[in-house]
C-alpha positions as CSV (number, residue, x, y, z in Angstrom):
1,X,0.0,0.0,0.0
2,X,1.4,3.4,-1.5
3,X,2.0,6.1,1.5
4,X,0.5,9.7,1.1
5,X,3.0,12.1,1.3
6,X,6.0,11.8,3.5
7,X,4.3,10.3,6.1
8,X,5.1,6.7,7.5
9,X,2.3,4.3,6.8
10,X,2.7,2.7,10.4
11,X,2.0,6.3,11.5
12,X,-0.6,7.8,9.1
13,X,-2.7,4.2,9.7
14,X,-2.8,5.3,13.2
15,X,-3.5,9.1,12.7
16,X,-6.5,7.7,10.4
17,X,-8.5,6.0,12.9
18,X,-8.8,8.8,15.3
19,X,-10.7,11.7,15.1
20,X,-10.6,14.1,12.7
21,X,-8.9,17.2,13.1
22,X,-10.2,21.2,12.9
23,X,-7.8,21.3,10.1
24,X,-9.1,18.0,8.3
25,X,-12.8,19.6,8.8
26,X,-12.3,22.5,7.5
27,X,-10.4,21.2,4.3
28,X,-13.9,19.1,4.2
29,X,-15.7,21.9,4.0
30,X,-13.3,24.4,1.5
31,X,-14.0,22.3,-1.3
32,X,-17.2,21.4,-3.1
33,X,-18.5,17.4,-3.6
34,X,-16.9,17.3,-6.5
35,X,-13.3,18.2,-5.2
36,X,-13.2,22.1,-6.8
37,X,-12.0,24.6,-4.3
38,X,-14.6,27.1,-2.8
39,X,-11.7,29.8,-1.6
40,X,-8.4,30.9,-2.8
41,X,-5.1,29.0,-1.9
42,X,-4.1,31.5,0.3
43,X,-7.2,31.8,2.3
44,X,-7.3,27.7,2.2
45,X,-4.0,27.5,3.7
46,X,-4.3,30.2,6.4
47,X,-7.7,28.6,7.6
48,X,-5.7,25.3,7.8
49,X,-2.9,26.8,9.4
50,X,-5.5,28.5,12.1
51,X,-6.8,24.9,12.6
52,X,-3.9,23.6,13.6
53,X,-3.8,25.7,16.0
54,X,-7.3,25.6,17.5
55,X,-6.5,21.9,17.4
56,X,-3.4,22.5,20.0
57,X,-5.4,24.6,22.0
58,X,-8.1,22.4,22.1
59,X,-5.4,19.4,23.3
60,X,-4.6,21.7,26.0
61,X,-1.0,22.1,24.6
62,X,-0.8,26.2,23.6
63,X,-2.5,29.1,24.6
64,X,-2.4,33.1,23.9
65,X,-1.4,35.4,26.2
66,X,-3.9,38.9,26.1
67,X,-4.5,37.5,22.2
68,X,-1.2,38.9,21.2
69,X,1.3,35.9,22.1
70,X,1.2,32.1,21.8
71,X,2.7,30.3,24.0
72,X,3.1,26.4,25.0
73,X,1.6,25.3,28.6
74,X,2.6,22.0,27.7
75,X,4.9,20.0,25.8
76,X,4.1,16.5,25.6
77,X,3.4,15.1,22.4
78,X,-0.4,14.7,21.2
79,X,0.5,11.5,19.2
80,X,-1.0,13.3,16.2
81,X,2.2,13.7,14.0
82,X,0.8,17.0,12.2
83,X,0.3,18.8,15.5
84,X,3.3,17.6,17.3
85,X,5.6,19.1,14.5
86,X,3.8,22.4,14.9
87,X,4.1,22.0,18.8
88,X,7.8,21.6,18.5
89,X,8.0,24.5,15.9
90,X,5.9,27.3,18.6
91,X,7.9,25.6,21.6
92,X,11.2,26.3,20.3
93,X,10.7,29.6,17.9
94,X,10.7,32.8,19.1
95,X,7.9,34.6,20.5
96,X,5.0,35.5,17.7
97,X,1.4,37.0,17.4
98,X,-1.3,34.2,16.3
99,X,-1.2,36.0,12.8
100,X,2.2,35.7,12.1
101,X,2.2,31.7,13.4
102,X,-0.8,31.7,11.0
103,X,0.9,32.8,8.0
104,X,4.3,31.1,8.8
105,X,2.5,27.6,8.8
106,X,0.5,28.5,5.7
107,X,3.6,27.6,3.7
108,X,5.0,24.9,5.1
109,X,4.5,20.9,5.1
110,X,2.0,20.6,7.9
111,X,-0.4,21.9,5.5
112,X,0.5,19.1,2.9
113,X,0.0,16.5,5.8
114,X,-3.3,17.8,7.2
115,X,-4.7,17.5,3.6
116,X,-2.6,13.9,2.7
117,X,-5.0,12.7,6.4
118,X,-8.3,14.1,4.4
119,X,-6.8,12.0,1.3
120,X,-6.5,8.6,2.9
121,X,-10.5,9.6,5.1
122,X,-11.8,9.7,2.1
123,X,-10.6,6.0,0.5
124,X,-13.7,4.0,-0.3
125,X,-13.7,2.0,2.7
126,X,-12.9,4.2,5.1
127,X,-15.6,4.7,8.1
128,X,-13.8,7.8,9.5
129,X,-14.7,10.1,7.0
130,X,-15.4,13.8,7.8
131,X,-18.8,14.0,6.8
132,X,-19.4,17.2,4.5
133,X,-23.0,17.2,5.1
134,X,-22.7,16.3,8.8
135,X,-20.3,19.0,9.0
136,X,-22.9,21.6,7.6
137,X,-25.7,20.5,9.3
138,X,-23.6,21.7,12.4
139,X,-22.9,24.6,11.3
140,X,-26.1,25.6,9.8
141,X,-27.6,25.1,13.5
142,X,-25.4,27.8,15.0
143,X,-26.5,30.2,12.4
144,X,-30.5,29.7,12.3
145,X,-30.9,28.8,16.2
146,X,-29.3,30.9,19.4
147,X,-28.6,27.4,20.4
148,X,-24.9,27.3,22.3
149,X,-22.8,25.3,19.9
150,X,-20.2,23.0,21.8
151,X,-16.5,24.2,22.0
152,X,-15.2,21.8,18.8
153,X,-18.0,23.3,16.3
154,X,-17.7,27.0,17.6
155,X,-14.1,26.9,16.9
156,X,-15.1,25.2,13.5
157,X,-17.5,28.0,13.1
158,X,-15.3,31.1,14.1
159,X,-12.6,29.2,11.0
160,X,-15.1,29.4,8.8
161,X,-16.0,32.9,8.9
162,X,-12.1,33.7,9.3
163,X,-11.1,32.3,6.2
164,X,-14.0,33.6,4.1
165,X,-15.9,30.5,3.5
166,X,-19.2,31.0,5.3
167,X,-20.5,33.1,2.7
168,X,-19.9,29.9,0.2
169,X,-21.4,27.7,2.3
170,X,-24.6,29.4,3.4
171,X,-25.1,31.5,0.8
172,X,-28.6,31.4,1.3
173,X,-29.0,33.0,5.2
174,X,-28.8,36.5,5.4
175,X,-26.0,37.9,5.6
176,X,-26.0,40.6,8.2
177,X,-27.9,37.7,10.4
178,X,-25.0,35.3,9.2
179,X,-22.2,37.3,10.1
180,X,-23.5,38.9,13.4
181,X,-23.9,35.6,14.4
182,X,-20.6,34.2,13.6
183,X,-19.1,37.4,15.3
184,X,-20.7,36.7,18.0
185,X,-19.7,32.7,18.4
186,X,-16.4,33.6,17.2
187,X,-15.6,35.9,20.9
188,X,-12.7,34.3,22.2
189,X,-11.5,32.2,19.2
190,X,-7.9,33.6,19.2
191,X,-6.8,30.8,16.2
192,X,-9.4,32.1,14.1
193,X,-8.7,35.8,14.7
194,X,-5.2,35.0,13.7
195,X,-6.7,33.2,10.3
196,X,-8.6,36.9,9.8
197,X,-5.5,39.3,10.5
198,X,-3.0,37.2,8.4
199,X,-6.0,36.9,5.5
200,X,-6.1,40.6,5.7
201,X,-2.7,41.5,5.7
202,X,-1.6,38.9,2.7
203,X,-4.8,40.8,0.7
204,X,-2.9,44.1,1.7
205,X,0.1,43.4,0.1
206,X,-2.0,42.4,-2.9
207,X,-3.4,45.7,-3.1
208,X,-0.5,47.2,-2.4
209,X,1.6,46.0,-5.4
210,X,-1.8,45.7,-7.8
211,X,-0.8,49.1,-9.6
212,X,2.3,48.0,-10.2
213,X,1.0,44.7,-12.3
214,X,-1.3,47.2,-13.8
215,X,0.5,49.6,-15.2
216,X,3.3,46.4,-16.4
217,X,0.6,45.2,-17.7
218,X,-0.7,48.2,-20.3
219,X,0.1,47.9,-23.9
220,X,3.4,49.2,-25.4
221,X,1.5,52.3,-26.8
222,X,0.6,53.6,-23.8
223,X,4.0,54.2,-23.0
224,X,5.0,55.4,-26.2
């Protein structure tokens, strides 16, 4: 049996039969049925990167200090390969804000892992399978119903919205009733408001060089 990525099969066999991760969820969710991608690479990634986080946090391994700092309350390993290798990378780094962890995970290979684990979920006989539908269902209950959603789907929730997928997703709800909603579960979710600030700075520095491209971009003529 082939190996996904450069993960050991001994390993990834065992990381498959647990439960899924925010990170695996929300790849689940970022791309339609049929496979096509519902939100840029960039946001994709960021949102993953975010999860990976919210994932730590949830294992009781990181926290953030007056939202500006992450920091490690504990070191031992989670025995989830993806998450230990960004563990190791927060507990040893220097200090950094939740948006620049956000976007310095975005481009590296615990992005590639988290999707290789939605890969092998989603093998024909696999009973582990993030459920797309499952997944919406949760999510469409926090935004029609004042309901208090449990920790995992809040944090699933607050990713959504921070990556700019909720208005794919449930396109249908209002949106001023969608987003005051999601502002309002997403108090508190420090991985997600990392997701926003990096999304918002990397869109920044599109904007910021877009004139550039435009004017390299003009005829010859127009120069002449």
């Amino acid at each position: 049996m082939a190996c996904a990525g450069d993960l050991e099969c001994p390993v990834l066999a065992y990381i498959v039969f647990m439960a899924p991760l925010l990170a695996e969820e929300l790849l689940v969710l970022a791309r339609s049925p049929g496979g096509a991608p519902l939100i840029s690479e960039w946001a994709e990634t960021r949102g993953v990167a975010g999860s990976l986080l919210a994932d730590l946090a949830a294992a009781g391994r990181i926290g953030c200090i007056a939202s500006r700092l992450v920091v490690v309350t504990d070191r031992a390993a989670t025995g989830r390969p993806v998450l230990d290798s960004v563990l190791q990378q927060i507990a040893t780094g220097r200090d950094r804000s939740p948006r620049c962890w956000v976007g310095k995970l975005a481009s590296q290979q615990a992005i590639r892992r988290a999707e290789d684990l939605v890969a092998w979920r989603g093998a024909p006989d696999g009973d582990v399978v993030p459920q797309r539908e499952e997944l919406l269902a949760r999510l469409s209950e926090v935004l029609t119903t004042e309901s208090e959603p449990d920790a995992r789907t809040a944090a699933l929730a607050a990713l959504v919205a921070a990556c700019g997928l909720s208005g794919k997703l449930f396109s249908g709800v209002d949106r001023r009733a969608r987003d005051r909603r999601l502002a309002a579960v997403s108090a508190g979710q420090w991985a997600a408001a990392g997701v926003r600030a990096s999304r918002r700075a990397a869109m920044a520095r599109k904007v910021a060089v877009a004139p550039i491209w435009m004017y390299l971009e003009l005829p010859e003529n127009v120069w002449r």
